[in-house]
N, C-alpha and C positions, 0 to 999 in steps of 0.2 A: 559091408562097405560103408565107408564114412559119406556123410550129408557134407553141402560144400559146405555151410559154416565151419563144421569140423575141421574141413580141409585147410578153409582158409584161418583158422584160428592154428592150427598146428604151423602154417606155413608162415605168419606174420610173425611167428616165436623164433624164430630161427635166429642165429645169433648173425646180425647186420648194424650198421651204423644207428643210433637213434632216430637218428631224423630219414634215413632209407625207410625205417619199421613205421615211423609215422607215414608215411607217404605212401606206403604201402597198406596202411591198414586200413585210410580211408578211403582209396580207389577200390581196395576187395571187398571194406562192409560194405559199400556202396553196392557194389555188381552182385553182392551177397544177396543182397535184401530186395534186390532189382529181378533177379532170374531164380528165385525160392531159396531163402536157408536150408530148409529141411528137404531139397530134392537131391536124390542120390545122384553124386559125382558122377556115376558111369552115366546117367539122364543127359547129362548138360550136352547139346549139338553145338554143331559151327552155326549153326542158321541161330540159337538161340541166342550167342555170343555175336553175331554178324547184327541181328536185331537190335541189342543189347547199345554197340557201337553205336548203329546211323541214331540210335534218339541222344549219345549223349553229347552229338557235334550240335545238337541244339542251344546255343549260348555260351560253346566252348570253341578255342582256337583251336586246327588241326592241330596242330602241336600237343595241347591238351590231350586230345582224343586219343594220339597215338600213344603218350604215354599209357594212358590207360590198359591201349591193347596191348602194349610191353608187359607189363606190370601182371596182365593176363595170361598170357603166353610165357610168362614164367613160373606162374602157378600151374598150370597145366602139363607141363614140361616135368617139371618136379612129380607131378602125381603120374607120368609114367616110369616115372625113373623108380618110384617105389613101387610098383608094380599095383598101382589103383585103379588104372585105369591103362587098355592098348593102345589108344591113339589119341592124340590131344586136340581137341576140337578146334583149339585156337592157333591151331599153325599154319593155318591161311588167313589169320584174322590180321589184315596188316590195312593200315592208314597210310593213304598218298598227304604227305606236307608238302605245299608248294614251295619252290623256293625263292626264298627272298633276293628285293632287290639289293646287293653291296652296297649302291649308292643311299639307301632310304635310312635315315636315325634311326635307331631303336632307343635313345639317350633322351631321357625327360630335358625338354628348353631350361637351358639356367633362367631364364626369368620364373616361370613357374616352379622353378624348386626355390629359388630367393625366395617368391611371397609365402612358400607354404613354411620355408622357416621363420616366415615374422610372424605366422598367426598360431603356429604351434606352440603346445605348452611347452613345461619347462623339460620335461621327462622327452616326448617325442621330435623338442629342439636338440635334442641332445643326441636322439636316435637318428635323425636326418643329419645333421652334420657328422655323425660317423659313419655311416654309410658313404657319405660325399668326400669325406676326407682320407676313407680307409680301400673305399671300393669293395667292401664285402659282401659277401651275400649275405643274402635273409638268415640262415643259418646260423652264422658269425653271432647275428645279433644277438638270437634269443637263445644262444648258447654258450654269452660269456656272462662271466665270473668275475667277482669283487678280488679275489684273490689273483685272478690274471690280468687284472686289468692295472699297467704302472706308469698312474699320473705325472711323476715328477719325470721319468724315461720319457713321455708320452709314447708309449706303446702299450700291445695288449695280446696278448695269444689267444689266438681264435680255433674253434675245433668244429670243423666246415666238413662240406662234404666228401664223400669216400673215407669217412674218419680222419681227416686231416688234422695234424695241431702245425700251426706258422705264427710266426710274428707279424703284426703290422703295424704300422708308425701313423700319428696324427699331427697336428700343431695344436699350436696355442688354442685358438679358438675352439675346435674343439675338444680339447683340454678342460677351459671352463666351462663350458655348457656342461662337460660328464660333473663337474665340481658340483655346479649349481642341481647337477639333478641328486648326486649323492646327499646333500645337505638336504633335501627334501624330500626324501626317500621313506617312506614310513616303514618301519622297524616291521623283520622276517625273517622268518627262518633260513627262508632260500637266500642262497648266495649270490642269485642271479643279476645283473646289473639292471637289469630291467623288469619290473615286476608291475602284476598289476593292483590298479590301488583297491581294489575288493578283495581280491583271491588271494594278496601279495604272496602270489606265487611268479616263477617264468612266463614274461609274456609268450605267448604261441604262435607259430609260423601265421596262422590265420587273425590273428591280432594285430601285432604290423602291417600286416597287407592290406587290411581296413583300414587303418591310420593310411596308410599311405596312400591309396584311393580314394578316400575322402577327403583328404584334404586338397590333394589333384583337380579334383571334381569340381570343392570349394573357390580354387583358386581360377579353370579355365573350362572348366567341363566337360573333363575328361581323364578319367581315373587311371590312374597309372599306376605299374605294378614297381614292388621294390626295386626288383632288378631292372630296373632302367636308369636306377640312379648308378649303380656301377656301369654300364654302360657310358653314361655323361662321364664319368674317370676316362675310362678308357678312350675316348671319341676326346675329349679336352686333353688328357695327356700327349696325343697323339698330336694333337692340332697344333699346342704348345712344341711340338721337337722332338719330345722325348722318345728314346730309343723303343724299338719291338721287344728287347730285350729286357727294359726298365718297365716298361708296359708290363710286359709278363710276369716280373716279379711280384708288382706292386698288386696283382691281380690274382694271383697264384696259381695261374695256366700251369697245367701240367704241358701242354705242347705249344710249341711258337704260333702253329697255325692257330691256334682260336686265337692268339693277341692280333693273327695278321689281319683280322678281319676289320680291326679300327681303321687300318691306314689303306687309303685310298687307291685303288691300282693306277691312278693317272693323278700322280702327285706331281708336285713342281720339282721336285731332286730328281725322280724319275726321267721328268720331259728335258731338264737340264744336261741330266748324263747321257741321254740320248743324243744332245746335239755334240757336246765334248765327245761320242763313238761315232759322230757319223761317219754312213757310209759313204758320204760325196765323191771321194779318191778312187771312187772307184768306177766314177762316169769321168770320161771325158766333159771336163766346163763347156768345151766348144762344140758339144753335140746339142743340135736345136732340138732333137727331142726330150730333152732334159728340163728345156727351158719351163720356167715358171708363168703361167697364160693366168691372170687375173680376170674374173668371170665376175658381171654387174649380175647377180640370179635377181635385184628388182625389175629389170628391165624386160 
């Protein structure tokens, strides 16, 4: 029988999106290297993966953790389907995420993303206002291309998650910032629009995310992750008027409901077409218990 490295090295091969396979290789070397390489797969318990969990919510969001134990339970699941193993240790392994409040931002403050574009260089001025301008994820970033990327169109085809390829539109401005970062781009093999200045290879999902947590940190003190800055899209488009619909595009929702979550369930078009449906007509005006009693609650 195969050692879980084995396992897990057979299983991150599998043919998946690139950035699935990254994300997947480093939550299993992880758990690899955490609960023994070299112990045989039929060894591993629920209690040893249960253990495995409660230490890694140590400085991780449940949300984090849970992915984990997905990411878990899907390698487990696979080794019974090939017949490695009878029962999968991690099919009770599940994480409670609390849920979040509607009302609370997830969307980095526009002032703090303003200062961190005045202090950024010219490469990561370039990377913040396309993310603000485009709404992409992290993905988008460190997975476009000189060849898909069209200045004069201001557009660029992004190839995000679940293998996606989509268009997305910017302005002017950041227009020039990509100008000013291309002019200054030191010559590469890779074709990636963003590379780093040692490796000049693709920056890496964990590269941005340090840029963009440290200069958060820099600016208020407190590190924010990429994806907050597509949130500010979606939370300012919303604010602005624009449709669920227009929201959704611009975002690349596969379904309405993840756009609905920008737009507030007690909005003013809401409370307004509430009073254009009332029910009034439907009480008698001259019933005193209808009447409206004004209550001082100082007094």
């Amino acid at each position: 029988m195969p050692t879980l490295s084995e396992a897990v090295h057979t299983y991150i091969n599998l043919d998946r999106a690139p950035t699935t396979n990254a994300t997947y290789t480093q939550i299993l070397t992880r758990a690899a290297v955490s609960l023994g390489p070299d112990r045989d797969i039929r060894l591993i318990t629920t209690l040893d993966l249960l253990d495995y969990v409660r230490r890694l919510h140590d400085g991780r969001s449940p949300s984090t953790v849970d992915l984990h134990a997905r990411v878990l339970r899907g390698l487990f699941s696979w080794c019974v389907t090939l017949g490695l193993i009878e029962m999968s240790p991690a099919a009770n392994v599940n994480v409670r995420v609390p849920s979040t409040d509607p009302s609370k931002s997830r969307a980095i403050p526009t002032a703090v993303l303003r200062q961190m574009i005045e202090l950024a260089s010219t490469r990561d001025r370039a990377i913040l206002l396309f993310f603000a301008d485009t709404g992409c994820r992290l993905g988008g970033i460190v997975t476009l291309t000189i060849p898909r990327l069209n200045l004069p169109a201001r557009s660029a085809m992004l190839h995000e998650k679940g293998d996606r390829y989509y268009w997305v539109d910017y302005g002017d401005t950041t227009a020039a910032a990509l100008t000013a970062w291309l002019a200054q781009r030191p010559k590469s093999p890779s074709d990636a629009v963003f590379i780093g200045p040692r490796t000049l290879r693709a920056l890496c999902h964990e590269s941005v995310a340090s840029m963009v947590a440290n200069l958060s940190k820099k600016v208020c003190g407190q590190a924010y992750r990429p994806h907050s800055i597509r949130h500010w899209v979606g939370e300012t488009w919303a604010e602005a008027g624009e449709s669920v619909y227009t929201i959704q595009g611009k975002l690349g929702h596969r379904h309405q409901r993840t756009t609905e979550r920008y737009f507030p369930r007690r909005s003013s078009k809401l409370a307004e077409a509430t009073q254009r449906r009332s029910i009034n007509h439907l009480i008698d005006e001259q019933d005193a218990s209808c009447k409206i009693i004004e209550v001082d609650f100082a007094s």
